[in-house]
N, C-alpha and C positions, 0 to 999 in steps of 0.2 A: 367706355368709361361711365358708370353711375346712371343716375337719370335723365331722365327726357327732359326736354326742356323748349320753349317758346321762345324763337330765336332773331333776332332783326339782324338785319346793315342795312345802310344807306348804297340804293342803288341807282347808278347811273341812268340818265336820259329819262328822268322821271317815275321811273320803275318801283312798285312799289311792292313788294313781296312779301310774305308772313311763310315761314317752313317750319314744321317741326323737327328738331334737330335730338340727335343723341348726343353724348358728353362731348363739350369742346376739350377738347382736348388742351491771298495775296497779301501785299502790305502796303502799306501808304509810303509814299516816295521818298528816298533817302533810306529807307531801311531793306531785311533783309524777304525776299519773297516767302510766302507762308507754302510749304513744302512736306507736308505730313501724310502722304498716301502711303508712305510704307516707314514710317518712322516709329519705336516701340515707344508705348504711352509714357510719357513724360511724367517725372517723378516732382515732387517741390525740390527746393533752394536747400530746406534746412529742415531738421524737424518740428513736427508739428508742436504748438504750442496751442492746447485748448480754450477755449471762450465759455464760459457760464458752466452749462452741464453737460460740454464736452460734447455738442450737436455741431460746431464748427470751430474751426481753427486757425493759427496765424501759419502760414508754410511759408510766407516770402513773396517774390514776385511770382505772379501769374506765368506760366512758360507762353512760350507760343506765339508775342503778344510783338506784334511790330514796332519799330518807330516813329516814329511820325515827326516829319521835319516841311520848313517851310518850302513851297514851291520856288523854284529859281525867277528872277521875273523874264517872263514872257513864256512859261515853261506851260504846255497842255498838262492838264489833271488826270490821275487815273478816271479809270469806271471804274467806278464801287459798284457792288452788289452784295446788298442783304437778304438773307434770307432767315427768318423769323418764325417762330412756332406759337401759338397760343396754345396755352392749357399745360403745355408739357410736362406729360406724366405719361409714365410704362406702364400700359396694360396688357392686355394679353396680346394685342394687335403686334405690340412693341416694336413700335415706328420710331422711338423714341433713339431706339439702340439703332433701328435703323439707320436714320439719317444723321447720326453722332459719326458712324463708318463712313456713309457718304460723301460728309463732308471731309475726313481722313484722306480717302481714295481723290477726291479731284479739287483739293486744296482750299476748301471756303470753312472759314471760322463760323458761327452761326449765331444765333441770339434767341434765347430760348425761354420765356417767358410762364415761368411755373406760376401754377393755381396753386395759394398757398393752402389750402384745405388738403391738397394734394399730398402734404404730408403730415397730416391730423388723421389720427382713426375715428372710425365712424361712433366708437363707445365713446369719444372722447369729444365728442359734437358741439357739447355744449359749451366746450371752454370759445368756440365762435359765436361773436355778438353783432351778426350784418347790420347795418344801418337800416332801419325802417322793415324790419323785415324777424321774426320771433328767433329768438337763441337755436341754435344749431341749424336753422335751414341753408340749404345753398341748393341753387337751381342747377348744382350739376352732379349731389351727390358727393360722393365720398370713394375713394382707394380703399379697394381690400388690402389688408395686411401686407399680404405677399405683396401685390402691386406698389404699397410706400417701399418695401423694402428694392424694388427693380429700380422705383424711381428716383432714391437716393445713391444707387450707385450709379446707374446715368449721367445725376449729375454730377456727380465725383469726376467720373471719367470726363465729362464735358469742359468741363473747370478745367482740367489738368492737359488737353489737349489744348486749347487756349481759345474756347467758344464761353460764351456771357449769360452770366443765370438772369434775367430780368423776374415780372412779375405780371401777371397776368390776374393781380389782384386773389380775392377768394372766391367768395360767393355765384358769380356773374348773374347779377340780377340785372334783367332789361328789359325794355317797357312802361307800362305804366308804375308807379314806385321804384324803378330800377335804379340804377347805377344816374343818369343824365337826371333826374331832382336829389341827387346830394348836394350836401354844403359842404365848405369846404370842411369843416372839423369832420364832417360824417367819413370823406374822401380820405384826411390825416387818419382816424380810427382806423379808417380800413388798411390803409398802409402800415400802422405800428403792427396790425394784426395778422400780418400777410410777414413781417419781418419774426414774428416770435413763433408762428408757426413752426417757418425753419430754423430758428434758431433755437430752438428746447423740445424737436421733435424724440429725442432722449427724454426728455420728461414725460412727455404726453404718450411716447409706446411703451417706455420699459425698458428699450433695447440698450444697457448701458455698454455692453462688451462691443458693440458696433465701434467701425471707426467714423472719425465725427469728415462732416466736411471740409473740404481743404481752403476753405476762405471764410474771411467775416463778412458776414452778408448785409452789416453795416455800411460796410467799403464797398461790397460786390454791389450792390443792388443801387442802379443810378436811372434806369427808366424803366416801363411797363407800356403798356396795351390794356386798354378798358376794356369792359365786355362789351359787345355791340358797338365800338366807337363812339360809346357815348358817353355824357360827360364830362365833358374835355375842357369848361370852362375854369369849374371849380377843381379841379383835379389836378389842371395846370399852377395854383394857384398853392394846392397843399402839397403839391411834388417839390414844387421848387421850396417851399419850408421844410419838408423832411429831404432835403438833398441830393434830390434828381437832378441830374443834370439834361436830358431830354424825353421827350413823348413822343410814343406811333397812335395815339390813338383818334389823328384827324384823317379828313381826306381829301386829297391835293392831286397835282398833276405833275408830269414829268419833269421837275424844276428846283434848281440847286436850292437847300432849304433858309433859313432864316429860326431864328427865335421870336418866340412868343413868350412872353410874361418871364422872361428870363432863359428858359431851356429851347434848347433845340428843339424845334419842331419837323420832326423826319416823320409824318406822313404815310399813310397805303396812296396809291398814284392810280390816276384813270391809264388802263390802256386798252390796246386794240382790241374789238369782238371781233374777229374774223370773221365776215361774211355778215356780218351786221351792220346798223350804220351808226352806233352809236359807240361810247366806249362803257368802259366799267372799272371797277378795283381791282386790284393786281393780288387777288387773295383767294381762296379755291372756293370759299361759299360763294361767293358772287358772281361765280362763273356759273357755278350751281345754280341759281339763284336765278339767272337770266337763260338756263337752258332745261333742266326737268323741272324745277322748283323742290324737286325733291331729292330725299337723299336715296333714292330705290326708285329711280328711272328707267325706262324702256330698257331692258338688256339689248337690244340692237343699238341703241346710241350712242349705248356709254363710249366705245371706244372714240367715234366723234367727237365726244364731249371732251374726252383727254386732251385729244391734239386740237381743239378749236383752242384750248388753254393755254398748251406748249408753243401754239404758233402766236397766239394774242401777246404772252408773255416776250417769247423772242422778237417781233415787233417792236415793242415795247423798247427792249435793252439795244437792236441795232438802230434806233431813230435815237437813243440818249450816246449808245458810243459812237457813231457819225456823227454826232449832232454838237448836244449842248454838255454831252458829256456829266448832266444830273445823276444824281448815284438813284439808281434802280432799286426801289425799298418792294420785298415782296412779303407777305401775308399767308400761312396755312396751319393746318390744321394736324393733328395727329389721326386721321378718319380716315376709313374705306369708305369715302360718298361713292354713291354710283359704281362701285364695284372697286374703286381705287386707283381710279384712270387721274384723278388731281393729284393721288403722290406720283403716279410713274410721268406725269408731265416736268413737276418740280422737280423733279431728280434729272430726267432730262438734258431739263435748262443750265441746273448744274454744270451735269457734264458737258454739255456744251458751251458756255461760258467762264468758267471760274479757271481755266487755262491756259486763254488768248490772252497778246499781248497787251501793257499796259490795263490786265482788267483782276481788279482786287476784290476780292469777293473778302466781305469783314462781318463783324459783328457791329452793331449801332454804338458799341463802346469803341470799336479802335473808327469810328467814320468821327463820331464826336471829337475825339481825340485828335483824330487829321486836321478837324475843321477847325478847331481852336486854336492851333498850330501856325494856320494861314494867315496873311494880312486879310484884315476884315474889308479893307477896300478891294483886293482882288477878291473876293467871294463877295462885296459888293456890284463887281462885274459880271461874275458868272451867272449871277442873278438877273441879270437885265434879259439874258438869254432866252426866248420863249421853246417851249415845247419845241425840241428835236430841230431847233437853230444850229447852226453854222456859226462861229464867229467872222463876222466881214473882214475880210483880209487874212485869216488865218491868226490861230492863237497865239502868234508871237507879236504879230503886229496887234492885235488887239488888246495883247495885253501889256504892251510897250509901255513905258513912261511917257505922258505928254510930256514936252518941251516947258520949262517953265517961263518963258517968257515968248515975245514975238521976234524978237532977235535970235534966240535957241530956236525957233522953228524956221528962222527965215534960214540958219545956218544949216540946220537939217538938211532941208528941202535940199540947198544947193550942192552935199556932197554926195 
């Protein structure tokens, strides 16, 4: 995708790394298990009813989309597992299409985080005004033609299967002047301009005989991903005034989440290096990042580098589902790094996880959804849980009702 680019994250164990980067690119309990590996793509509710210039539209509810009801008391939680994309956009690589099937085949909804330049043409650049940064630049480039057109059927089809368009912002400017020194109005700017992108990309191609997309991306669009995870102060500040209800763009450890400044804060999470001693982020550059530093690494490695990934990663999800039962937030890219061994690890993981019992692999809208759903005191319990804890006594007793007096407990005790 587009141009090169000077690329950070924050690495674990002190690590501090500079790469040159190419273009970044189940159900909650009570309802019905998400079951879509051979199901044909699901149509809306009703017909479509246009929005502005016919770039998206009203269909109804979302298919696909679970229930989400309150936990019984004393009842263990699923595992959740996210799986996330930044940048998402179809390019030739078209990973995009790929992991859309994927997720079909071994039942995980996904969250899918578009660069909204990504459906701006590059003649039409200038209608983007980045914060601190001259009219029409973006450090990642621009979609040929053909490529907006792959990428807006994508995500037609992503939409309609019942995975989440988020936002990965436009620009990704990081570093010095980046994204992490905006203010908050700079951070609003860039979210109004990340939302009209998609929604008047009919105005901005031309393409009026197209069909528009199947949602308002008013209503669709409730969290994002920063570029470099940066900037999460003020971002959190102007998400939650234009209507976000959560953010992935901190970085945390394996632990039931909590809000900040209002939204959800769901996290990339440290997990296992394999064969290292330290941990890192659950996102495929950082794996990167900590093993060639490059994206065009020793061709004898690279398959190493895959499975150090796929087994850090599984780690990861068997210490949260024996454990604390934290939903497992992961982080990737649409990229052949290193020959493409980070997608066939995540796809993997996939197939090995998004199957087993009790383990719900969602999108950060239907997790958000579960969790708002919950008594906030019992996810004030799961919270106490450290990294890949046990509850003492088992989750039923742990998550028992005390006794409300000393009499109700002396009565307990004795039967």
């Amino acid at each position: 995708m587009a141009a090169t680019r000077q690329w950070y994250i924050g690495i674990s164990a002190g690590m501090a790394l500079t790469a040159l980067m190419s273009g970044c690119s189940g159900t909650t309990t009570g309802g019905p298990r998400h079951n879509r590996g051979s199901a044909p793509e699901e149509k809306p509710e009703q017909q479509a009813r246009v929005i502005g210039d016919g770039s998206t539209s009203l269909t109804g509810r979302q298919p696909n989309q679970p229930t989400s009801t309150k936990l019984a008391t004393g009842e263990k939680p699923p595992q959740f597992v996210v799986f996330s994309w930044d940048g998402a956009g179809e390019d030739g690589k078209k990973l995009f299409s790929h992991f859309r099937r994927a997720g079909k085949k071994y039942g995980a909804a996904q969250t899918f985080f578009l660069s909204g330049v990504y459906t701006l043409p590059e003649d039409s650049a200038k209608l983007y005004k980045p914060p601190g940064h001259a009219v029409g630049a973006s450090a990642i480039g621009y979609l040929k033609n053909r490529n907006i057109r792959a990428t807006l059927r994508q995500m037609r089809k992503a939409w309609l299967e019942g995975n989440e368009i988020g936002t990965h912002f436009n620009g990704h400017f990081c570093g010095p002047n980046g994204v992490g020194s905006w203010s908050t109005e700079q951070w609003k700017s860039e979210i109004r301009q990340a939302k009209w992108f998609v929604k008047h990309w009919k105005t901005t191609t031309g393409w009026d005989k197209a069909d528009p997309l199947p949602f308002d991306y008013d209503r669709e669009l409730i969290g994002g991903r920063s570029p470099c995870l940066e900037g999460q102060p003020n971002l959190l500040r102007a998400a939650r005034e234009m209507g976000f209800r959560y953010d992935s763009s901190g970085n945390g450890t394996q632990v039931w989440p909590k809000k900040k400044s209002g939204l959800w804060d769901v996290p990339l999470q440290e997990v296992p290096m394999p064969g290292r001693k330290f941990e890192t982020l659950s996102m495929d550059y950082n794996f990167l990042a900590n093993q060639s530093g490059t994206v065009h690494g020793p061709v004898s490695k690279r398959a190493a580098y895959g499975e150090q990934m796929r087994k850090g990663l599984m780690k990861g999800f068997k210490r949260a589902y024996k454990g604390n039962r934290a939903p497992l937030i992961l982080g990737n890219h649409f990229e052949e790094w290193n020959g493409g061994v980070y997608m066939k690890a995540v796809e993997d993981v996939m197939k090995s996880v998004c199957r087993k019992t009790a383990v719900r692999c969602v999108s950060f809208r239907q997790l958000v959804n579960w969790l708002d759903a919950q008594n906030p005191k019992v996810l004030a319990k799961f919270r106490k849980l450290d990294v890949g804890e046990r509850p003492n006594g088992g989750w039923r007793s742990y998550l028992a009702k005390a006794p409300a007096t000393a009499k109700a407990a002396k009565a307990a005790k004795s039967r």
